[in-house]
N, C-alpha and C positions, 0 to 999 in steps of 0.2 A: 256144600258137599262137592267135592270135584267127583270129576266123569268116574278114573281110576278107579274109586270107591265101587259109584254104582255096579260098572262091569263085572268089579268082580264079585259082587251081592249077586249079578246074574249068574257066574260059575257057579256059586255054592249052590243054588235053585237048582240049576242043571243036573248039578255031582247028587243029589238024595231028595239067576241075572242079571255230528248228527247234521248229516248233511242233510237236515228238511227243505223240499221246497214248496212254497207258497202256492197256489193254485187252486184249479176247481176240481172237483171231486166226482169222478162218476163213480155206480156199483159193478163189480167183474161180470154180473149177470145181463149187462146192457152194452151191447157190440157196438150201438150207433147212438150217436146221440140225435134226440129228436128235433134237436135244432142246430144253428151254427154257436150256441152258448152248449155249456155244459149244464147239464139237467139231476137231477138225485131221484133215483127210484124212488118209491115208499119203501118203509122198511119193514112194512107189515103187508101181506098179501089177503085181498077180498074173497069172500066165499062167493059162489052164485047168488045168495041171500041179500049180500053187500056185509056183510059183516066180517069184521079183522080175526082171521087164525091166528094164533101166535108162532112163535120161531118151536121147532122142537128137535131134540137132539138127534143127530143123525147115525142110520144106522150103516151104513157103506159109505165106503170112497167114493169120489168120481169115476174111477176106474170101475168101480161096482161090486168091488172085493165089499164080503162085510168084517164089522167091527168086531174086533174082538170083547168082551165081555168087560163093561167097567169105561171103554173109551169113548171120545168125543171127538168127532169130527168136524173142525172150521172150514168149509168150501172155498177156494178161490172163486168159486162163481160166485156168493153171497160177501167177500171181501169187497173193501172200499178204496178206491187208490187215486192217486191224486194224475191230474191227466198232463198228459205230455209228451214225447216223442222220442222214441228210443232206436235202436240196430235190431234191424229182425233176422229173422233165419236167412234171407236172402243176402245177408249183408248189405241191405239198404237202411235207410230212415222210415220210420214208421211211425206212427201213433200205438202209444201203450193200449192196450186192448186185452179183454178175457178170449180167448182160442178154446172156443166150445169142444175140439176134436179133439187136444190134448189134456183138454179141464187144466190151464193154467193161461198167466198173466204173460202174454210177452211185450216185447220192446220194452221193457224198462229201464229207465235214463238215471242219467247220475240225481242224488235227490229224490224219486219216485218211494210214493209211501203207501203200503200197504197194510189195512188199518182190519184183522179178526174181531169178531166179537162173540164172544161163549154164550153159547142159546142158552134159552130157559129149561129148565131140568139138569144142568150140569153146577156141579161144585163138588169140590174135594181138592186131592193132592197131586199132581199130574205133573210129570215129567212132560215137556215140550217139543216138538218134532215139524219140523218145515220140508215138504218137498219142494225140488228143484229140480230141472232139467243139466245135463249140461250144457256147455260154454262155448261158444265161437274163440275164447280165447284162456287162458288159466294163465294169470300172473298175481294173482291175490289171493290168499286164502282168508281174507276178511269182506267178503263181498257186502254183509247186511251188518246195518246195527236192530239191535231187536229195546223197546219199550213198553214195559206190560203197565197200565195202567198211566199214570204220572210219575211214575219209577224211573229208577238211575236208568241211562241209554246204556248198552253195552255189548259184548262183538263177542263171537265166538265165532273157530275154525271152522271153516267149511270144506272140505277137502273138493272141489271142482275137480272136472275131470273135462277135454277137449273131442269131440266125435272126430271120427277118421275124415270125414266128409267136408271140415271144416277149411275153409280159406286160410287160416291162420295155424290149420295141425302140423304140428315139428317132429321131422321126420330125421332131423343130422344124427340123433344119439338113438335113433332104434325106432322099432314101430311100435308105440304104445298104446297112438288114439285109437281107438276103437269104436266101435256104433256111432248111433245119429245124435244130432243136437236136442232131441225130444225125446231120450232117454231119461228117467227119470230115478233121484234115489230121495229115500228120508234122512235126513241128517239131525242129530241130539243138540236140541241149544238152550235148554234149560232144564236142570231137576229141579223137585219137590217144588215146584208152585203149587201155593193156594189162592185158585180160581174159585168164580162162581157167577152166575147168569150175571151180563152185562157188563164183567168184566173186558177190556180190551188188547190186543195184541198189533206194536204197531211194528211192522220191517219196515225198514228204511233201504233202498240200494244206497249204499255210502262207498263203495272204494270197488269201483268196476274194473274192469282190462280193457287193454287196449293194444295195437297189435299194427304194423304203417299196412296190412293189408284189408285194415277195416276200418270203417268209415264211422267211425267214432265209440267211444266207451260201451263197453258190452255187458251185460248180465244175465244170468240163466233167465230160463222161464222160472215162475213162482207158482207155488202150486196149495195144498192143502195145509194146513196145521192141523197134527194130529194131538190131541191131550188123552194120553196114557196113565193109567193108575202107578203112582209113584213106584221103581223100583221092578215094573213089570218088564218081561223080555217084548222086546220091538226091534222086526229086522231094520239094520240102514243097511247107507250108502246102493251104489248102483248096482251092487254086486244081488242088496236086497235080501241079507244074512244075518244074523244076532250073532255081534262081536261080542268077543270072549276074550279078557286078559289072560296070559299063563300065568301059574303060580311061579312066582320069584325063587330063584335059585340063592338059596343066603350065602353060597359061597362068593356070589357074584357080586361088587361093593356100586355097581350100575345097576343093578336088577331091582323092582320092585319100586324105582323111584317115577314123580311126575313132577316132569322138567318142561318148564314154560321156555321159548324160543322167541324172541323178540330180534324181527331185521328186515332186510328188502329182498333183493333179487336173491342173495347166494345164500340165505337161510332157504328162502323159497326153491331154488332146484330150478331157477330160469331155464336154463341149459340143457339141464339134464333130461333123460327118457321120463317122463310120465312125473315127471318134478320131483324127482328122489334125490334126497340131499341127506347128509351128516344127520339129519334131524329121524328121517327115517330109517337110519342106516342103525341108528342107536336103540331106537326103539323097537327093531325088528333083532337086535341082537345080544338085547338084554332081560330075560322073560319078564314081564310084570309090571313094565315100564312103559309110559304113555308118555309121549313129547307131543305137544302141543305147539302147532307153526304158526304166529304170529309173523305174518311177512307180506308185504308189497313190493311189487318189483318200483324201480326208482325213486325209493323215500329216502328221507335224510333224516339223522339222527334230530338235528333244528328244527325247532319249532315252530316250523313259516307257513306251514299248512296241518290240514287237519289230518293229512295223513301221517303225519309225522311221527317217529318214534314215538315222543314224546305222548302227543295226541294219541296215537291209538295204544296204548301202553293204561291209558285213564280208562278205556273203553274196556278193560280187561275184569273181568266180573272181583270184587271185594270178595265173593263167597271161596274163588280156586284158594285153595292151599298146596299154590306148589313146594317141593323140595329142595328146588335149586331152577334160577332165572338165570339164563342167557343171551347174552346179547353181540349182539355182531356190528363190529365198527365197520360203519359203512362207506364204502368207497365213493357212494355220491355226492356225502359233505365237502369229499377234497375235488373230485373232477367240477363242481359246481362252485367251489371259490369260496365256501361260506367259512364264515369270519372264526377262527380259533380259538378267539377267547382267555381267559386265565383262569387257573384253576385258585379257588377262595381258599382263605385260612375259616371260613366257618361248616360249621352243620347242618344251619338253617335256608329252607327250601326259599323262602322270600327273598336270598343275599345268591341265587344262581340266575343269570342269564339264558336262557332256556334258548333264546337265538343265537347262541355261540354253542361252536362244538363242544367246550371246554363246560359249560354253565347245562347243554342239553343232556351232558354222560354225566354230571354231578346231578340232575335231576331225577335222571331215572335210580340211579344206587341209593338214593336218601328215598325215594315213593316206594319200590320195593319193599324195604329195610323195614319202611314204617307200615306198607301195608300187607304184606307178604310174610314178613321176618324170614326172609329164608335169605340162604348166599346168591351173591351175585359176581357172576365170571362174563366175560368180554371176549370175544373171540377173533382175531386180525384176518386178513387172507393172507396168501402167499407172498414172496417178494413180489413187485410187480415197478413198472418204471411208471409209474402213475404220479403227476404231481401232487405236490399236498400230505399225498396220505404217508408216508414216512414220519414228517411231521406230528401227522394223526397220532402215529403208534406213539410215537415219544410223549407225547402228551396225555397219552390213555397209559402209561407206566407209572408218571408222573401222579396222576390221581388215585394209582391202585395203590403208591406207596401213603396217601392219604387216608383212603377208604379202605383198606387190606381187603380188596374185592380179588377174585381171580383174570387170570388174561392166559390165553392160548394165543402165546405171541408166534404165530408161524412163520410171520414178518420177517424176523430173525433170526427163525430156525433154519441154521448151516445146511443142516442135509435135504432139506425141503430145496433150500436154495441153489441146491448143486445144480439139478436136473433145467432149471431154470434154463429154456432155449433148446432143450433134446428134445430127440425124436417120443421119450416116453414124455414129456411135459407135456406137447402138441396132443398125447393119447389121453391125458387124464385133462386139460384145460382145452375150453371152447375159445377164449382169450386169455387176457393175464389178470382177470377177476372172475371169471364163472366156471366150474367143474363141471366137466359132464360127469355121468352117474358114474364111469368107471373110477372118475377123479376124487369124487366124496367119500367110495365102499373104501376103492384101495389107498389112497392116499393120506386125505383129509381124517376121513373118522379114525383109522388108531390113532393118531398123533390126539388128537382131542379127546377118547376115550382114557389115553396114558393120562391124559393133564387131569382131566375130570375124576378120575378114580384116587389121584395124589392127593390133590383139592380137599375133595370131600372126606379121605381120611383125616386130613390136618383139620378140617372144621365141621367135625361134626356136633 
């Protein structure tokens, strides 16, 4: 069931809605270790008698708010994480550790596993919910991969958000950060699971930020899993609200759709105030519609690391059903040299190079197709004097004339190109690959909303 659904199951309510790493293990509820080894709580606590209580399901947050009727709360203090040394709020290194003040896990390092487990008394159907702080830095909106039981690993958006306060808060495109790094929201990463006592929930930190004013890979604090009775309303984000889709306007041929976005820095909004890019621009302008940002800043289409299109494109749940996949040919294949590849005369996924540009864009259009079935469109940036990616584009036309996928080839587009070196170019571009927010509202997004609206009529 994608999110889109659930939301607006809450309207109608309303209207009458693996990067593991190896290591030892303490519990969130143990600050120090009792030795220079790493130690494991008991997992069951003694009465005065000496006899073992069991776990039982909790009825408030750590904050102390209480639960609502039907849900289950997993403490970061009773979570299990694997020990190691991460960036703390001071922007130093630190040891990952539970912060009794703010009931959550900070310094969390690249690899750092945080392992839930559902007390006893709990089972049923439960949409899934992680608190987080924010970020000393926001350039991923895939911070964690999530694994429930011996289940597929897999990643959903996290929308991070940057505190004013931060060494690394970007201030060139407006002032957006706001509050402190131990601001906290719930964010949705799973519907309808069926849990029950002893079940496991494991986060992973897998694809952190990074930032040259910080002294290595960063991730929020980690805080609670809340398990909510499937389909019930639960405020997120930091704002701490129950998001509401609009009703789709049917005259609109953008409205009502949920469109998955697949890319690095300029799908993510590097640049821009508060990371607002095309992605949000569309989704804020088309009622009914949820875009979904699948993006890390510096990835490459190739498949040479785990963050790779490729790679995190797998991590992407089998359950979404989106209505149309996006992707964005990324400028880091060409400023990085990686090898171009040929485009095959086959279909079959075992006959593409997934380390070439050529075999990694034939990869993703065939795993879509096959596991999505929905269309797939490609998206260029602007002209730009960048080696390589001219190239790119010619070779990404080359495969649409294969695949009859879609391309918003901007690359090309004349009028885009005029401005190329004016004084309005320097307004809407940070450089000659990233938009600030005025470059994505005004620029970027018609030009893309035109292509996608044609597109989608021709392949419905």
């Amino acid at each position: 069931m994608k999110r889109k659904a659930f939301i607006m199951a809450m309207v109608m309510c309303m209207m009458g809605s693996a990067v593991g790493t190896t290591g030892m293990t303490v519990y969130a509820e143990e600050n120090t270790a009792e030795s220079e080894e790493s130690v494991e709580t008991e997992e069951s606590t003694e009465s005065e008698e000496g006899t073992e209580t069991e776990a039982s399901v909790e009825t408030s947050t750590e904050a102390g708010d209480t639960l609502a009727e039907g849900q289950v709360l997993l403490p970061a203090s009773e979570a299990v994480f694997t020990e190691g040394e991460g960036v703390g709020p001071n922007n130093e290194k630190e040891p990952t550790s539970y912060d009794e003040e703010v009931g959550m896990i900070r310094a969390a390092a690249q690899g750092t596993e945080i392992v839930y487990t559902v007390p006893e008394g709990a089972e049923g159907t439960y949409d899934m919910y992680l608190t987080v702080s924010k970020v000393l830095a926001a350039f991923s909106s895939q911070p964690f991969t999530f694994t429930i039981n011996d289940g597929e690993t897999f990643s959903v958006p996290v929308d991070l958000q940057v505190p004013a306060d931060s060494p690394a808060s970007y201030t060139e495109d407006g002032e957006y950060d706001e509050g402190t790094l131990t601001d906290s929201g719930r964010f949705l990463i799973k519907q309808s699971l069926e849990l029950k006592a002893g079940d496991t929930i494991k986060v992973t930190c897998a694809f952190g930020c990074k930032a040259p004013t910080l002294k290595g890979m960063v991730f929020p604090y980690v805080g609670d899993v809340l398990l909510a009775p499937a389909g019930s309303e639960v405020p997120t984000g930091y704002d701490n609200t129950v998001k509401t889709v609009p009703e789709a306007d049917p005259s609109d041929p953008l409205a009502g759709l949920n469109i998955i976005w697949l890319g690095s820095s300029v799908t993510y909004g590097a640049q821009a105030g508060g990371h607002y890019s095309m992605v949000d621009a569309i989704q804020d302008n088309h009622p009914g519609t949820v875009c979904e940002k699948y993006a890390i800043s510096a990835t490459t289409l190739v498949n040479e690391k785990e963050d790779s299109y490729v790679g995190r494109m797998k991590l992407i749940s089998k359950d979404e059903t989106p209505d149309l996949f996006v992707v964005q040919l990324s400028t880091n294949d060409a400023t990085t040299g990686k090898p171009m590849g040929e485009v095959t005369d086959s279909t079959d996924p075992a006959d593409f190079d997934d380390t070439t540009i050529a075999g990694a864009i034939e990869t993703i259009i065939s795993y879509v197709k096959e596991t999505f079935g929905c269309p797939v469109v490609f998206y260029t940036g602007t002209y730009a004097e960048k080696e390589n990616y001219e190239e790119m584009v010619d070779l990404l036309l080359q495969i649409q004339e294969k695949w009859g996928i879609g391309v918003v080839d901007m690359f090309h587009n004349e009028d885009m190109t005029a401005i190329y070196g004016t004084d309005l170019y320097n307004e809407y571009m940070h450089d000659e690959v990233h938009p600030f927010r005025k470059g994505y509202v005004e620029w970027w997004t018609p030009v893309i909303e035109e292509y996608l609206t044609e597109f989608l009529g021709e392949n419905k």
